[in-house]
Backbone as numpy.savetxt, mean C-alpha at the origin, in Angstrom:
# Nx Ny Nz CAx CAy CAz Cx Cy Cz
-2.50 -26.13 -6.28 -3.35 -24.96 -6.28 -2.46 -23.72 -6.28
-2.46 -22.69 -7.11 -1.77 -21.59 -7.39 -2.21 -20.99 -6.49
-1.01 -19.77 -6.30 -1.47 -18.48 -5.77 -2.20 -17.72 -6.41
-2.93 -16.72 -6.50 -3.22 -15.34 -7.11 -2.68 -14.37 -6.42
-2.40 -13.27 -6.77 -2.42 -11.98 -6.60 -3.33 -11.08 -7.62
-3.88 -10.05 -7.30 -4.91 -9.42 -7.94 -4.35 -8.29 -7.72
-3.75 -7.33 -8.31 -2.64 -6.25 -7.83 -3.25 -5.20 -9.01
-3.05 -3.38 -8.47 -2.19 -2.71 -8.95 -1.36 -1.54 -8.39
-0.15 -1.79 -9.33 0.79 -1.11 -8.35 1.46 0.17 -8.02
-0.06 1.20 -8.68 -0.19 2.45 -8.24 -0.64 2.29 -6.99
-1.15 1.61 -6.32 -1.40 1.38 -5.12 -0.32 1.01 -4.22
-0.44 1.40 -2.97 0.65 1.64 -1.91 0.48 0.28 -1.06
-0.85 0.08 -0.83 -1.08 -1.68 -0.02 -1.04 -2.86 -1.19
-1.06 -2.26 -2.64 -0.72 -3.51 -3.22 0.66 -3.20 -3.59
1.70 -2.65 -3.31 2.91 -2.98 -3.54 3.72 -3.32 -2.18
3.04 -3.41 -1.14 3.58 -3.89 -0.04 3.20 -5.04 -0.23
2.25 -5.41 -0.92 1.72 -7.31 -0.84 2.93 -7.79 -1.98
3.20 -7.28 -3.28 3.91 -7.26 -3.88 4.98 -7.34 -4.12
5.86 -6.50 -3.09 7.06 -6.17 -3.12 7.41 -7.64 -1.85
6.70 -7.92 -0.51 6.62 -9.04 0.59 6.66 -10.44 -0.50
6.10 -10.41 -1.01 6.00 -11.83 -1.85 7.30 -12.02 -2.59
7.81 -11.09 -3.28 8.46 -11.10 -3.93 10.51 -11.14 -3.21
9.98 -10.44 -2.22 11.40 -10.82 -1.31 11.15 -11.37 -0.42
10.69 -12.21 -0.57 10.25 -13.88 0.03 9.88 -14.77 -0.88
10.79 -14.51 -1.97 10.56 -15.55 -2.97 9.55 -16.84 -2.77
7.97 -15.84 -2.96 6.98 -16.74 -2.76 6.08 -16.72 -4.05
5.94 -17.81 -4.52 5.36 -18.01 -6.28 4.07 -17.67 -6.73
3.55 -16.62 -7.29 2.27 -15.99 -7.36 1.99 -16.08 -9.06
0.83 -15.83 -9.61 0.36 -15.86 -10.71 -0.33 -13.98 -10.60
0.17 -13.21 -11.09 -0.01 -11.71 -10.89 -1.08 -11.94 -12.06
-2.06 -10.73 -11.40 -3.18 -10.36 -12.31 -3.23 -8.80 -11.97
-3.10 -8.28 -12.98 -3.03 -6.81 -12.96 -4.81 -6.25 -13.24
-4.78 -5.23 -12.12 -6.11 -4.74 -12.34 -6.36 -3.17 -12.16
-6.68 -2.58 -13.21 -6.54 -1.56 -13.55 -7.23 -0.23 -12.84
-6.73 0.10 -11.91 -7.59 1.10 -10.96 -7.97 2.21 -11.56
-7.34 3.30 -12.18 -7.72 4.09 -12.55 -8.74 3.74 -13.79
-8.81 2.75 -14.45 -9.54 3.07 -15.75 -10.86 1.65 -14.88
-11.34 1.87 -13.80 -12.59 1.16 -12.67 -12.58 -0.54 -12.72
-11.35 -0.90 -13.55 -11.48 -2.45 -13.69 -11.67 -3.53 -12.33
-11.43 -2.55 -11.35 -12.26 -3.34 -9.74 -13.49 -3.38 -9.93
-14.19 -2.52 -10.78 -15.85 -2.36 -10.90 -16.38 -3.20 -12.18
-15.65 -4.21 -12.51 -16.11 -4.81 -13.94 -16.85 -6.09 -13.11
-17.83 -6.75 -14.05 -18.81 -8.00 -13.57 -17.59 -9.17 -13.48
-16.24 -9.27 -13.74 -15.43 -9.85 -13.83 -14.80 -9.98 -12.55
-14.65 -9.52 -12.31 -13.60 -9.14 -10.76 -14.48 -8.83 -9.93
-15.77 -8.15 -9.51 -17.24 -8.50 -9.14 -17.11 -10.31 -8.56
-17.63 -10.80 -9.73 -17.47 -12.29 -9.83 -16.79 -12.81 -8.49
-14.94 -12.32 -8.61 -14.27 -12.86 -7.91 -14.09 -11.72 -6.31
-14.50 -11.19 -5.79 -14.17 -10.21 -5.07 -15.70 -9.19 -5.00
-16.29 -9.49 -4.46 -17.56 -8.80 -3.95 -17.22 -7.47 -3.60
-16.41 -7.28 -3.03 -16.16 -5.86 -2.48 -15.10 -5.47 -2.91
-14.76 -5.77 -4.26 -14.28 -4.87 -5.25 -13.20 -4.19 -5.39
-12.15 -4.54 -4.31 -11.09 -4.04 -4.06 -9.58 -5.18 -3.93
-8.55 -4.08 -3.93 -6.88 -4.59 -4.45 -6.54 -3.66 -3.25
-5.38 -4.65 -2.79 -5.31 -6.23 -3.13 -6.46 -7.24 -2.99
-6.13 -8.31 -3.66 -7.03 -9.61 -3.53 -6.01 -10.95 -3.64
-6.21 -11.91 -2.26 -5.46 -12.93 -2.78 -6.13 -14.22 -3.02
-6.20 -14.76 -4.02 -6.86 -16.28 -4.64 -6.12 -17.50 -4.60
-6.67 -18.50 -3.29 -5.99 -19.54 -4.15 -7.26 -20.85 -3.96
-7.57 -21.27 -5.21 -8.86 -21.94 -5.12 -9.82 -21.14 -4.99
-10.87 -22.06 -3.92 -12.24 -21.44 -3.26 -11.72 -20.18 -2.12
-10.15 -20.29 -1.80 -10.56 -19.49 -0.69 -9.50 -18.01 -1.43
-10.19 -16.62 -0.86 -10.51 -15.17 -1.31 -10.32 -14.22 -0.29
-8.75 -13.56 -0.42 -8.81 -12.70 1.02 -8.57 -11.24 0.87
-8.83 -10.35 0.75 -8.73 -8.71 0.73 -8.06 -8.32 1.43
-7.84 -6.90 1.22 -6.93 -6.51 2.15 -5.73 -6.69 2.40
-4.59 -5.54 2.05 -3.14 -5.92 2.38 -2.85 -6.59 3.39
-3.73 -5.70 4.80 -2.87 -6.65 6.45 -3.20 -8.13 6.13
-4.54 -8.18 6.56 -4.56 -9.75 6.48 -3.82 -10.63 5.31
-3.44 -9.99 4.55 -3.35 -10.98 3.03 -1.58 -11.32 3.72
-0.86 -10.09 4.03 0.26 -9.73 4.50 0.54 -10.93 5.97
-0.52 -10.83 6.78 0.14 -11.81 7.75 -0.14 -13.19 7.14
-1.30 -13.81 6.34 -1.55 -14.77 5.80 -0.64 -15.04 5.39
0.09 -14.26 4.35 1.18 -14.87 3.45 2.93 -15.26 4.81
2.82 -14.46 5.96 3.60 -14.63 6.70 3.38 -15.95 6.97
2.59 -16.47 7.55 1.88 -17.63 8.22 2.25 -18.58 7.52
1.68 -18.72 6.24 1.25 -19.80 5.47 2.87 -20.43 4.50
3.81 -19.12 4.45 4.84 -19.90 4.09 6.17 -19.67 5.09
5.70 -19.35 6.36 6.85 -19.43 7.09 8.30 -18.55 6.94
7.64 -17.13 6.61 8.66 -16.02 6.26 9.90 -15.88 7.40
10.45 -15.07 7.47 11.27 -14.46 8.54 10.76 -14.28 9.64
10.96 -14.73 10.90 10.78 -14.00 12.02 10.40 -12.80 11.67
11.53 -12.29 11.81 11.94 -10.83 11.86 10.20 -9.81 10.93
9.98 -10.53 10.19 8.32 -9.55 9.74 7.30 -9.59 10.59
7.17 -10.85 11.35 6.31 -10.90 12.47 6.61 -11.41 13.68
7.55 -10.80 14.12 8.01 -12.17 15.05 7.29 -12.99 16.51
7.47 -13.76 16.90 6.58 -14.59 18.03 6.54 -13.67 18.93
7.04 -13.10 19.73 6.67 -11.86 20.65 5.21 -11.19 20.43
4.58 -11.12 21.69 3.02 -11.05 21.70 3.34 -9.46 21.76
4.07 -8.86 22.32 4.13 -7.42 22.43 4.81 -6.91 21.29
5.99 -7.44 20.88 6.17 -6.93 19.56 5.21 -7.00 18.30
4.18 -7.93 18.17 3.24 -8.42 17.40 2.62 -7.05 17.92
2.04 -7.31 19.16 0.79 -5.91 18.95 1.72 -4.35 18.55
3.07 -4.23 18.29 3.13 -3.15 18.05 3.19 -2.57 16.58
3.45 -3.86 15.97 2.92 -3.92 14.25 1.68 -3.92 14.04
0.79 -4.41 14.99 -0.62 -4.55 14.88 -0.80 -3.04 15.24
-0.30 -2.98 16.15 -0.79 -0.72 16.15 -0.71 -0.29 15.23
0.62 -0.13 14.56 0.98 0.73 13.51 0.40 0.19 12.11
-0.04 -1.11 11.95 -0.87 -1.54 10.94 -2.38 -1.14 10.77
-2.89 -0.88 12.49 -4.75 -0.32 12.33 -4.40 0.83 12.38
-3.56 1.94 12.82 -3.33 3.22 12.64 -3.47 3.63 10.96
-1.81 3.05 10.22 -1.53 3.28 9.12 -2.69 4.03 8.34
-3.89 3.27 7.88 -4.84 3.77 7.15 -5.20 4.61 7.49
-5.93 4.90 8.36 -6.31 6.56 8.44 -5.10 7.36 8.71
-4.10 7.19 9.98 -2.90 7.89 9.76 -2.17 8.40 8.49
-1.98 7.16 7.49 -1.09 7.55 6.66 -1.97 7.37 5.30
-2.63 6.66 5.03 -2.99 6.14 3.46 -3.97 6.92 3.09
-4.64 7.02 3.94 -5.88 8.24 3.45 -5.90 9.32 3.15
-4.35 10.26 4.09 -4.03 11.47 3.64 -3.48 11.29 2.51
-2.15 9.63 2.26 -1.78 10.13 0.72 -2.68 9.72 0.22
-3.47 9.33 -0.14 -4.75 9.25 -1.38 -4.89 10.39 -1.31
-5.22 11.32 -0.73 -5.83 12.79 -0.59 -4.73 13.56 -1.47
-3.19 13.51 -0.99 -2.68 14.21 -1.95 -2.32 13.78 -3.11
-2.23 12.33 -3.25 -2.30 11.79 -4.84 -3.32 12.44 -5.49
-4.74 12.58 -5.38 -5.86 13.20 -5.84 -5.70 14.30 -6.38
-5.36 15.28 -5.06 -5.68 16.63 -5.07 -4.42 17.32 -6.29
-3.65 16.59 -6.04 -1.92 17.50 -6.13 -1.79 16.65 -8.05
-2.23 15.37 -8.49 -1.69 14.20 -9.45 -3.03 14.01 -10.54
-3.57 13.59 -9.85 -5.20 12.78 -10.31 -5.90 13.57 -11.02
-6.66 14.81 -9.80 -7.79 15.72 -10.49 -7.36 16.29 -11.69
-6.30 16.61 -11.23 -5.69 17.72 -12.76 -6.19 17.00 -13.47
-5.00 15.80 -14.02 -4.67 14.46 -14.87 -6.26 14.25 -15.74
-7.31 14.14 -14.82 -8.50 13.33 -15.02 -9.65 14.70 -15.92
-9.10 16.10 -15.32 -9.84 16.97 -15.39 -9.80 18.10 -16.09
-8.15 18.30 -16.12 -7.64 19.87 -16.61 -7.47 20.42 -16.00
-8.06 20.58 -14.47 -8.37 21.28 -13.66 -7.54 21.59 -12.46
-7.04 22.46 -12.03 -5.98 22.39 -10.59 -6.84 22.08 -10.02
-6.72 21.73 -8.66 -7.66 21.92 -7.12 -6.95 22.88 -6.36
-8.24 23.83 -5.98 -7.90 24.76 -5.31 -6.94 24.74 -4.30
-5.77 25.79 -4.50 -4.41 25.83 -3.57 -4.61 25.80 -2.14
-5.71 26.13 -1.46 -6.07 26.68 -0.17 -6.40 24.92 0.52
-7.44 23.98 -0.23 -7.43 22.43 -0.54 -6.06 22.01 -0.11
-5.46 22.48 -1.16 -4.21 21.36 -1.22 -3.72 21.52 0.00
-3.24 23.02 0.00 -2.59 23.50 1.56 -3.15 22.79 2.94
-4.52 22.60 2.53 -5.41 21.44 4.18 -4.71 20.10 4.22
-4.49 19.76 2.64 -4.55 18.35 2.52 -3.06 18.06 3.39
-2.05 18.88 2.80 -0.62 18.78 2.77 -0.09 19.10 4.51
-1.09 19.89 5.02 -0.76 20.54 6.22 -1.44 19.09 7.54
-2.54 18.76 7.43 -2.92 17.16 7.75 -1.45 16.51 7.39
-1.25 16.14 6.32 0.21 15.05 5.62 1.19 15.41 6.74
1.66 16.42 6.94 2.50 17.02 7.88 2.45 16.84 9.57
1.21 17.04 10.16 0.62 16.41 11.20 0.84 15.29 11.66
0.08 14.25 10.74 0.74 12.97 10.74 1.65 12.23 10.42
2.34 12.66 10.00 4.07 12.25 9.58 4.61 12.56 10.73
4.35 13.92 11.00 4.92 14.31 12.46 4.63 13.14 13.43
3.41 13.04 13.80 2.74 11.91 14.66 3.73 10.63 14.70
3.78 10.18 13.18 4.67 8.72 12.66 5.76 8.82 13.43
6.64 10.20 13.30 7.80 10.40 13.84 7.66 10.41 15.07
6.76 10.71 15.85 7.01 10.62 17.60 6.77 9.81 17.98
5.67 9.03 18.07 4.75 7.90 18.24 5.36 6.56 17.73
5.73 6.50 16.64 6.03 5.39 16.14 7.96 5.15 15.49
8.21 6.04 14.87 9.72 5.58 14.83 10.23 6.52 16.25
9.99 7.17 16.34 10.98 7.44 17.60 12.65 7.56 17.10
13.74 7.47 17.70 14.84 7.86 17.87 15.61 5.64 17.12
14.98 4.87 16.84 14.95 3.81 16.34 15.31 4.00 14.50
15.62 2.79 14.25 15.97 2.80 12.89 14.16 1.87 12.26
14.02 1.44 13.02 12.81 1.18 12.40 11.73 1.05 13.44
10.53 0.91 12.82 9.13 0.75 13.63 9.47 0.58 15.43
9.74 -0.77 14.95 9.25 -2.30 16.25 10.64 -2.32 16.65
11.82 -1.07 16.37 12.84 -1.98 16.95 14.07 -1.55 16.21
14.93 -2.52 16.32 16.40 -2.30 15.16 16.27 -3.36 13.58
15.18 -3.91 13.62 15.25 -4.37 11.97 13.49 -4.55 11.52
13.76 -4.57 10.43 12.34 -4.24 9.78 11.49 -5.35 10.00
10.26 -4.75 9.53 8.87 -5.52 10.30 8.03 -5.38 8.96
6.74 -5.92 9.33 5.69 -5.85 8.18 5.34 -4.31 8.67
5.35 -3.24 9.24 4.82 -2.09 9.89 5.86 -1.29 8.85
6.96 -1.61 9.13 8.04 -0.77 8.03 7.75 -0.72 6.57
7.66 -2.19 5.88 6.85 -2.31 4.64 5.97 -1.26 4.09
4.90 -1.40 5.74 3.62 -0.07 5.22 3.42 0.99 5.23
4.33 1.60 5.91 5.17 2.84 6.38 5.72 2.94 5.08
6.55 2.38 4.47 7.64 2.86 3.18 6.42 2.67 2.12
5.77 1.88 1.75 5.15 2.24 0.33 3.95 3.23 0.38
3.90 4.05 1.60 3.30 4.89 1.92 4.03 6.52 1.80
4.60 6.26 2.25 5.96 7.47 2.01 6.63 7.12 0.81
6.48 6.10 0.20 7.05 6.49 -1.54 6.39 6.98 -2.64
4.87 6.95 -1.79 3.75 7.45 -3.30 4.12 9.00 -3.22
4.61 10.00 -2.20 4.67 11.39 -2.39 5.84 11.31 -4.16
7.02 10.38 -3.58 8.20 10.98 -4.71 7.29 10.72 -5.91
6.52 9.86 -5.89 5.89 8.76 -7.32 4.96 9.76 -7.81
4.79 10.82 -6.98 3.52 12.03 -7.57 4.61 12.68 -7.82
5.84 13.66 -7.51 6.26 13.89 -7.36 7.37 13.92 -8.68
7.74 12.81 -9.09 7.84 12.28 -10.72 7.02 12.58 -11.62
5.58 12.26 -11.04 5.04 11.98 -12.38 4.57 13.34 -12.60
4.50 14.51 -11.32 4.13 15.87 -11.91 5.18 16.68 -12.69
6.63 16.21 -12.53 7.67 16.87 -13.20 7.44 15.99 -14.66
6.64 15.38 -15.28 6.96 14.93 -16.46 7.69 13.49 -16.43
7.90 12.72 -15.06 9.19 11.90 -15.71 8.83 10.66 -15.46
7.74 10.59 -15.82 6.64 9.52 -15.24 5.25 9.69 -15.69
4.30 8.19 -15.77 2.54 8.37 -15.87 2.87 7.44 -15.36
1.91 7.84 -13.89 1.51 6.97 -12.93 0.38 5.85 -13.39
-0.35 6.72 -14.55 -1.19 5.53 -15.00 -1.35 4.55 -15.86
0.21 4.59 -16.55 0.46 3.64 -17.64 1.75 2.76 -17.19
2.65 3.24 -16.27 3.63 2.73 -15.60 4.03 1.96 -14.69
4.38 0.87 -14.99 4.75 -0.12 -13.22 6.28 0.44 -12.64
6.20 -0.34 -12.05 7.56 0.17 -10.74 8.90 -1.04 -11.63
9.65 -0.17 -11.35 10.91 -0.88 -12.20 11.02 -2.23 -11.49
11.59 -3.69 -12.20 11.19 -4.73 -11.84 9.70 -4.94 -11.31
8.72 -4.37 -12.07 7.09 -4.62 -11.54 7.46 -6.25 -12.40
5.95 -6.58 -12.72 4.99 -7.63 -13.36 5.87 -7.56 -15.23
């Protein structure tokens, strides 16, 4: 029974599922699904995924959403590194913090400035109003700040001195700014482009 992956990797939780699989040389059958042009919303992927969203992992009958869970599943099921989750019940819940934080902490504001700052234009012609952006960016700032006190602290990473699944989500979260960031200087389309060594 194959793996699936149901990926795309303008997305920040599907390149943490992505990028984990992949340096854990763990064997997947990639299916690319096209976010910007609604291919989560086709009767096709419907079919397989009711709630319509990437990541998605398939293998057989059984269907799991969601980066975290897909992320510790894939820990579990092929016996990764310690070191991403390791047996420690307190170190576990402190990836588990920074994993139920992350989304509203971090992913929601960058969606907000992918949108505001990348997208609308792109989709519209249209700037979004500077005063907008300035909310969006000034929030981004807040909570980064937050990341920095709360969670890395004076440490080289999250949970500690070596990386975790929390670091993973942390970094492909903080890499979508440069990835807008590119693609508004011209040197890049976020919507035709994978990540060097993608799919």
């Amino acid at each position: 029974m194959s793996l699936e992956l149901y990926l795309d990797l303008i997305s920040p939780p599907c390149r943490a599922v992505y990028i984990f699989a992949k340096m854990n040389n763990i064997h997947f059958d990639y299916f690319a699904v096209d976010l910007l042009h609604g291919e989560q919303h086709s009767k096709e992927f419907e079919a397989i995924n009711i709630l319509r969203k990437v990541p998605l992992l398939r293998e057989g009958s059984f269907i799991l959403a969601e980066s975290v869970p897909i992320l510790l599943y894939l820990t579990r099921k092929f016996s990764t590194s310690l070191y991403w989750y390791p047996p420690d019940i307190r170190i576990q819940a402190r990836i588990d913090e920074y994993m139920a934080w992350q989304y509203e902490g971090m992913q929601i504001i960058m969606e907000k400035i992918l949108w505001s700052k990348l997208l609308i234009p792109m989709i519209t012609g249209q700037e979004v109003p500077q005063e907008k952006v300035d909310d969006v960016l000034k929030q981004a700032e807040t909570n980064i700040q937050l990341f920095c006190d709360h969670f890395l602290k004076d440490k080289p990473f999250l949970v500690g001195n070596v990386i975790s699944l929390a670091d993973l989500m942390a970094a492909v979260e903080l890499m979508q700014t440069q990835a807008q960031r590119m693609a508004s200087a011209g040197r890049g389309n976020c919507g035709s482009q994978t990540l060097p060594g993608g799919p």
